[in-house]
N, C-alpha and C positions, 0 to 999 in steps of 0.2 A: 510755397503756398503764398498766396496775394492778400498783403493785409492791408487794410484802410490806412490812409496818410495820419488820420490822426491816435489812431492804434498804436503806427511807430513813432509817434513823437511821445506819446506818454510811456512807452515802454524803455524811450532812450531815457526819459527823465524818471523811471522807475531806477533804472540801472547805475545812475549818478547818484541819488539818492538812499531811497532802503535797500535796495538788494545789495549794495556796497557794504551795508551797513550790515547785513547779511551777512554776507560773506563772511567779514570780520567775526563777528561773534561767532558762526559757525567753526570757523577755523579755528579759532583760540580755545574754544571748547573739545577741540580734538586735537590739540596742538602738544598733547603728551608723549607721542609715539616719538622712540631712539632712532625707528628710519632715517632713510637717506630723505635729503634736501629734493624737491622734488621740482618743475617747473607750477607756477599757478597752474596752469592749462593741464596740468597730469605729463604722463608720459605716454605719448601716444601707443598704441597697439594694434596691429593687423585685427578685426574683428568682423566676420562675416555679417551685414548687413541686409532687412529685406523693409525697401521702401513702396509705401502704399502712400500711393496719388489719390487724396479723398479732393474734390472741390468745396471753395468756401459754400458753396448755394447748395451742393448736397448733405455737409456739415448743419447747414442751417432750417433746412427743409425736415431734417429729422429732428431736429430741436424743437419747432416749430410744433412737431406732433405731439409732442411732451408737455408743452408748456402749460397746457390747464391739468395737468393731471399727475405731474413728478414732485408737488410740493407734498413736506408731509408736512400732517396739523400737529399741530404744536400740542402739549399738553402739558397740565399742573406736575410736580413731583414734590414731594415729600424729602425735607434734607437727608434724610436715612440712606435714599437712593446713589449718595456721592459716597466710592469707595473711599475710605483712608490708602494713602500709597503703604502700597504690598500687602495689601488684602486679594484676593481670589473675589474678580468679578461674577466670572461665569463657570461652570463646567458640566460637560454632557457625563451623564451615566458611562462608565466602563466596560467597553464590552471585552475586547480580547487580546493578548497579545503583546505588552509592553509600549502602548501605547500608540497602537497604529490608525485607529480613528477617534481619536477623544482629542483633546486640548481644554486645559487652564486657563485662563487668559486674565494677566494678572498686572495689574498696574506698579509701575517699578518706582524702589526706595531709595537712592532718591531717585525725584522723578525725570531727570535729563541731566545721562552720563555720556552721549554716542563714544562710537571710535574714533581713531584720526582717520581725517577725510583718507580716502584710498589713494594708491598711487597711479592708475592705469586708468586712460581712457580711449574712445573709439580713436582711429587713424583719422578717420573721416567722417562727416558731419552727419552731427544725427539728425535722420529725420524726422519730421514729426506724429506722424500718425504709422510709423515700420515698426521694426521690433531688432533687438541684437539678438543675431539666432543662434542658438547652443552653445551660451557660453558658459567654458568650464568650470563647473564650483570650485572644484579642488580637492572633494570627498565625497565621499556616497550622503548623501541626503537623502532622510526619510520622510516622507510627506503624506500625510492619510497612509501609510503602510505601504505606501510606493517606493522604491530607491530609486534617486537618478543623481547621475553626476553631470548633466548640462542644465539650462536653464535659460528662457526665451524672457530677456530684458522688454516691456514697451513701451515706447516713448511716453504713452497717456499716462503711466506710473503703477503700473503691473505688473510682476512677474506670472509667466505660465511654465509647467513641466509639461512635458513629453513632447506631442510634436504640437509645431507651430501652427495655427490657424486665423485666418482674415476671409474669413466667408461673409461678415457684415461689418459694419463701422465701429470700431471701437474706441471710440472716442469718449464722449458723456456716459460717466461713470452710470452703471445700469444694477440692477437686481442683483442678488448672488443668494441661494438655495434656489435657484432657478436651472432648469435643466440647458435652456439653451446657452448657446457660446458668446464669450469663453469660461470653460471650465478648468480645473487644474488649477487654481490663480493665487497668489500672495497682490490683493488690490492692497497699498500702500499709502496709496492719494488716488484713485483712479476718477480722471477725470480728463478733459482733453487741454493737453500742454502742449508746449510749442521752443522744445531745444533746440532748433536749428540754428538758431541764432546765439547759439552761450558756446561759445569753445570750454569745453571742460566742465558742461552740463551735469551730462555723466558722469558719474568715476565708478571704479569699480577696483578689488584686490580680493585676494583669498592670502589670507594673513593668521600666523602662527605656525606651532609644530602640531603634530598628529598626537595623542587625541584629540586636540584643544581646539582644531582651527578653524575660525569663521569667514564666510564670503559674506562681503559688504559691497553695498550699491547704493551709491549718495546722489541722490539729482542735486543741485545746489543751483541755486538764481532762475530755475527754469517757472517764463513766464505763462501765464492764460492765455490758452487761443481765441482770441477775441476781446479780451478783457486785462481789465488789472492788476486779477491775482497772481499769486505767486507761490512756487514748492521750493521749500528747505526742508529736507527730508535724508534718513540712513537709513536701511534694511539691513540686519546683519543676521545670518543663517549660522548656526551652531553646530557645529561636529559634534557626534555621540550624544549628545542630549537632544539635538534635532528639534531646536527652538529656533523662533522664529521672533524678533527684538524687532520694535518699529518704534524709532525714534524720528518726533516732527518736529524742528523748530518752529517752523514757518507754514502751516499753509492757508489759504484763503482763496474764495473764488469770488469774483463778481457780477458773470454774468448772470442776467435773471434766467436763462434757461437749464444753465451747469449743475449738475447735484454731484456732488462727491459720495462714493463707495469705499471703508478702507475696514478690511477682513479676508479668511481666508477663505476657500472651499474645495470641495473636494472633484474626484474627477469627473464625476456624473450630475453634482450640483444639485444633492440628496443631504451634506451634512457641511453647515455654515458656524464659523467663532465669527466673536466678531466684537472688538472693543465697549466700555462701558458707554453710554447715552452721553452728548455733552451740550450743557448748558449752554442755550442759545440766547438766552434771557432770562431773567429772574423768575425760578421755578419752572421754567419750560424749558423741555428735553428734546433731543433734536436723536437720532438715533445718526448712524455713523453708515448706513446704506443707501445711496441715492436722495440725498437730503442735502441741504443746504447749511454748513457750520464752517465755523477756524477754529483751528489747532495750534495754540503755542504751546512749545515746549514739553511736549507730549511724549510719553513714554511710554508702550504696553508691551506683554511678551507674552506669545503662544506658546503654553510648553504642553507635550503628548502627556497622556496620562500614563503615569505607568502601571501598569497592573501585572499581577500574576492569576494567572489560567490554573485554575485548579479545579476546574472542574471537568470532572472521568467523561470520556467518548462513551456514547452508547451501540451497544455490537450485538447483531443478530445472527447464528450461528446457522448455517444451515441445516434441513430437516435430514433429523439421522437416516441412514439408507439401511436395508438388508437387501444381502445381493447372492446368490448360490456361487460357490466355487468354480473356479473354471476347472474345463474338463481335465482329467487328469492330474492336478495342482491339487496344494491345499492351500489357495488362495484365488483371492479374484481380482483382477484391475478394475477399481471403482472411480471415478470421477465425484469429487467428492462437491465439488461447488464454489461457492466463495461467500464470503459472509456480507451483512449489510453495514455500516457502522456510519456514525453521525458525530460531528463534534460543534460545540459554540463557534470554537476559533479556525479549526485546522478544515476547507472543505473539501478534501478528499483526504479521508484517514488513512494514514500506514495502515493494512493488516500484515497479519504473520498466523501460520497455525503451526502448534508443532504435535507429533503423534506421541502418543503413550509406548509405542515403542522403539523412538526416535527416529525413524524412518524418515525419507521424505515423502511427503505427503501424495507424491506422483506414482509411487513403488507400490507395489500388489499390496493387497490387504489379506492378512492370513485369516482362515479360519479362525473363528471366533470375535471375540468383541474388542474394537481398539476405538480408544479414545483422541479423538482430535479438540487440541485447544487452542482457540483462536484468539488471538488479541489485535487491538485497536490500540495505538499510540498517538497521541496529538504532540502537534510539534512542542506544547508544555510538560510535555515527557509523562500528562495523564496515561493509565490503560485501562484498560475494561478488558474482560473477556468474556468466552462465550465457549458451551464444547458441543460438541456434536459424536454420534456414536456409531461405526460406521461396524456393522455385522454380517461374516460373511457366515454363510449356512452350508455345511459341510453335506452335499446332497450325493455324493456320490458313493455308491455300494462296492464293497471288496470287490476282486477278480477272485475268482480260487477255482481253481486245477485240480479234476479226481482223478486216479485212473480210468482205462478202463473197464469194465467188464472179467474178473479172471476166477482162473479156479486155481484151489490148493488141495493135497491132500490131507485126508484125513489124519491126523496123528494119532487118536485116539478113539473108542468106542463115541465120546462124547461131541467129535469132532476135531477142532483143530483154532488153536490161537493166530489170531490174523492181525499183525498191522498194514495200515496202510500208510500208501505213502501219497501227501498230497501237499499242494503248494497253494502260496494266496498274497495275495499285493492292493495296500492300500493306497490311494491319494493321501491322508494323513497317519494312518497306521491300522493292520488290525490288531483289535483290543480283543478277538476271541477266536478258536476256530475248535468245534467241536463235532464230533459225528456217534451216530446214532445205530447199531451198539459201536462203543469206545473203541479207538484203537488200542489194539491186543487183546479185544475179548477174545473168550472160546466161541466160535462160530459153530453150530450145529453140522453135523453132514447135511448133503444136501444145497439149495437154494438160498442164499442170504442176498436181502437186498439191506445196503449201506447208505444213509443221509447224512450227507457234512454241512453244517453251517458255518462261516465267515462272515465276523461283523465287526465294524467301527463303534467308536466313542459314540458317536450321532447316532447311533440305531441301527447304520444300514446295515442292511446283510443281504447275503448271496447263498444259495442251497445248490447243491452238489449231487447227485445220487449214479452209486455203479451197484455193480451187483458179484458176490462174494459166491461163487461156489464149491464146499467141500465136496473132495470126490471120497466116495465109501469103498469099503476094500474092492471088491468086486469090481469096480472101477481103475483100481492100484493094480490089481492081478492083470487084470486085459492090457494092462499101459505095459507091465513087465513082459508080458508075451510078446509084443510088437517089439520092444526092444530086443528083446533075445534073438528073435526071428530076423530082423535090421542087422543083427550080425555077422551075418551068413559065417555060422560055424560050420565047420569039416561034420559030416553025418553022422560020425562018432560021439561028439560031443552034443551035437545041437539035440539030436533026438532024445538022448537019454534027460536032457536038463528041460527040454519043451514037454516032454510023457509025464515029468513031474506035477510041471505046471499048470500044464490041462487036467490033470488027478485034481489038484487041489482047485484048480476053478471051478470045475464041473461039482465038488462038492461044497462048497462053501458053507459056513454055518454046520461043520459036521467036525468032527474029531478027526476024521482021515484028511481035512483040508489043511490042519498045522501039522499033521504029521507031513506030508507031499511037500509043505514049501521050507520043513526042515532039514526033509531029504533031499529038495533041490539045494541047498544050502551047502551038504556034504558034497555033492554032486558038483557042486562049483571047485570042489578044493581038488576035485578028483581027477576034472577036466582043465586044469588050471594052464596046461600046455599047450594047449590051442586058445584060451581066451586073453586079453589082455590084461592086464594088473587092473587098470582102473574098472574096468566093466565087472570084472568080478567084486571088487569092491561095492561098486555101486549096484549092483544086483543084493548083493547079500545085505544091504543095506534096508532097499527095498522092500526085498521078503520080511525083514525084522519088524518094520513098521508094518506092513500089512498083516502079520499075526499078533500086533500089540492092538490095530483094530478089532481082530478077533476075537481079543483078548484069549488068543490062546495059552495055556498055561504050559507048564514043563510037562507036564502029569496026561495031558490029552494027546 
């Protein structure tokens, strides 16, 4: 970069003078560390570098548009307004989460302890308006609730997280709760400097054990571009408390168009800390954003707020369903939904639901009512829950099986005791199966028509009907004809036991009718040589029940 002859003649005679003197105090102020002996110049380090070519006339062109309108007006203050060191300047409201967008910022007791200067710096010269890209902390850092373990060093005295950007000049320290770039930023002095020229400008170390260790980033001697002033400054970044320590010796600017920035912000440049007000005159306060002040010996430190999250996620449970049984099941596969749930801190809550009959919540839902409980967890290990009732309706009616259609004989004058036999199947059980008259009533002679009903717990039911009919003697008598006659007995036998049984058919309801089927009776034992054992058996059998229909006695 091209600076005016007489630029470098007061800069070589800065460097003979105070910045030597500089140095010195700098150094003896961090001159406690048991490290190794190091070179003045550091120890150099391979460091990935990205150099932005601004020109002095484009530098000044943008200056130029600022200059009526980047001054701030000064104003009265009140002594009350000057902290005592290690008081709490400032702090935002807490919102979530162990401190991931709040900060403290607290002026330190005593006021200027830094570290010893670092041991490591760039291989090669740094530029003035680039940046050192991604370089390693050494631990995860937490920043507005971000974690990153690199970090984009730039020359003007910024740090940025995430990725690196130079979409415009980032030189003259500018605005911060401002959305445009750069965002992400630790400004420490930002303003536009000029290390090209300081071997060992920079330094930089990640220093201590785990949990303890901090990266530090010291500019030392690094002069104004275009001007006078000058940066003596450390940044040190703190493991597990994820504080942020900004120790200034030295800074100062003099050109009339330069304002100095020196605060944090966040990555969208929605939420700004930012050091107390400093006294730029008696009773007039200069704020620390794009303004025009020096800093000796200055000390502040960003610390996250820590908070605990205690307050419950809220959980909307889905509307309970009822749903009919599948076919043949006593269950239904329901899709039950998914709940809504909100939290302060956590934006997308864990849900979980679990069923009242532990089921997984994907598995058919039986007949009847089952409970699902949903819960909501925020990553503060709050819950809430919510339940939802998910009821399936048992709609489906028994099967049941009648015979059908038969006839039985009469046993008796009165008729004859019938059961029947019938079957029936539920999807979840039948709770009844009854028929209308009961199984084993006396059925009359004659015509009986039979109703069975089959029902479940639910209600349903299924109706059945056959038809029952006793046969009356006179019907018993004509069935024993057929069978005697089906036997084809020798004409000896058949006709004398058939001439019985047509006596006693043809009189029916008469006294000669149970005398005729008691005489076939004898007639069976007579003829017993030509009929088989069993038919005569069951012949005489026969006859017995159809004269107990008769109610024949011994006597008629």
């Amino acid at each position: 970069m091209r600076r005016p002859t007489d630029v470098s003649a007061l800069f070589s005679l800065l460097k003979a003078t105070s910045a030597g003197a500089l140095v010195l105090a700098f150094a003896v102020a961090c001159s406690d560390s048991n490290g190794p002996r190091v070179p003045k110049d550091g120890i150099p380090v391979d460091v990935e570098q990205v150099d932005v070519v601004v020109s002095d006339s484009l530098k000044q062109a943008q200056l130029d548009q600022f200059t009526a309108t980047l001054l701030s007006p000064p104003r009265a203050i009140a002594p009350s307004a000057f902290a005592a060191p290690g008081a709490v300047l400032s702090t935002s409201a807490a919102v979530c989460g162990g401190g991931s967008s709040d900060y403290t910022v607290t002026k330190l007791a005593p006021p200027f302890t830094p570290e010893a200067i670092p041991m490591y710096t760039p291989s090669e010269v740094v530029t003035n308006d680039g940046w050192l890209k991604e370089l390693p902390v050494g631990f995860d850092f937490v920043f507005f609730g971000n974690t990153y373990s690199t970090v984009n060093v730039y020359s003007n005295g910024f740090l940025k997280f995430g990725t690196p950007e130079n979409t415009s000049i980032f030189a003259n320290g500018d605005k911060i709760a401002d959305p445009t770039l750069p965002n992400n930023i630790i400004a420490f002095a930002w303003v536009d400097w000029e290390p090209k020229n300081i071997p060992g400008g920079i330094r930089f170390e990640t220093r201590g054990s785990a949990p303890d260790r901090m990266f530090i980033i010291q500019f030392t001697n690094v002069p104004e571009w275009g001007g006078r002033g000058l940066l003596m400054a450390q940044l040190v970044l703190h493991e597990g408390s994820n504080a942020i320590t900004m120790y200034t010796n030295t800074v100062n600017i003099t050109r009339f168009e330069h304002r100095l920035t020196q605060g944090i912000e966040n990555a969208d440049g929605t939420l700004v800390f930012t050091g107390p007000a400093v006294e730029v005159a008696p009773g007039i306060l200069s704020p620390r954003v794009k303004a025009v002040y020096r800093l000796t010996e200055d000390a502040i430190r960003f610390t996250p707020v820590r908070v605990t999250d205690t307050q419950k996620p809220t959980i909307t449970a889905p509307a309970d369903i009822t749903a009919n049984n599948d076919p043949r099941l006593a269950s239904a596969v329901v899709a039950v939904g998914s709940p809504v749930a909100e939290d302060n801190c956590t934006p997308d809550v864990p849900r979980s639901g679990t069923r009242s009959d532990g089921r997984a919540l994907d598995y058919p839902y039986p007949v009847g009512v089952t409970k699902i409980t949903w819960t909501a967890t925020d990553a503060a290990g709050n819950t809430a829950t919510a339940e939802q009732l998910i009821t399936v309706l048992d709609k489906e009616a028994p099967e049941l099986t009648v015979p059908n259609s038969y006839s039985v004989n009469a046993t008796s004058s009165s008729g004859a005791k019938v059961p029947y036999t019938l079957s029936s199947w539920d999807n979840v059980g039948v709770t009844s199966l009854t028929c209308e008259p009961p199984s084993g009533s006396t059925l009359p002679i004659g015509n009986n028509s039979v109703k069975c009903t089959a029902a479940d717990a639910a209600g349903n039911s299924t109706v059945g009907t056959f038809g029952v009919f006793v046969v009356d003697a006179y019907g018993q008598m004509g069935n024993l004809i057929e069978y005697l006659i089906a036997l084809d007995l020798p004409n000896g036998s058949n006709n004398p036991l058939l001439n019985e049984l047509e006596l006693a058919f043809g009189n029916i309801g008469q006294e000669i009718s149970c005398k005729k089927l008691r005489d076939f009776q004898s007639m069976l034992i007579k003829k017993s040589r030509d009929i088989p054992s069993e038919s005569i058996g069951y012949m005489t059998s026969e006859a017995s029940r159809i004269m107990v229909v008769m109610e024949c006695s011994r006597n008629k």
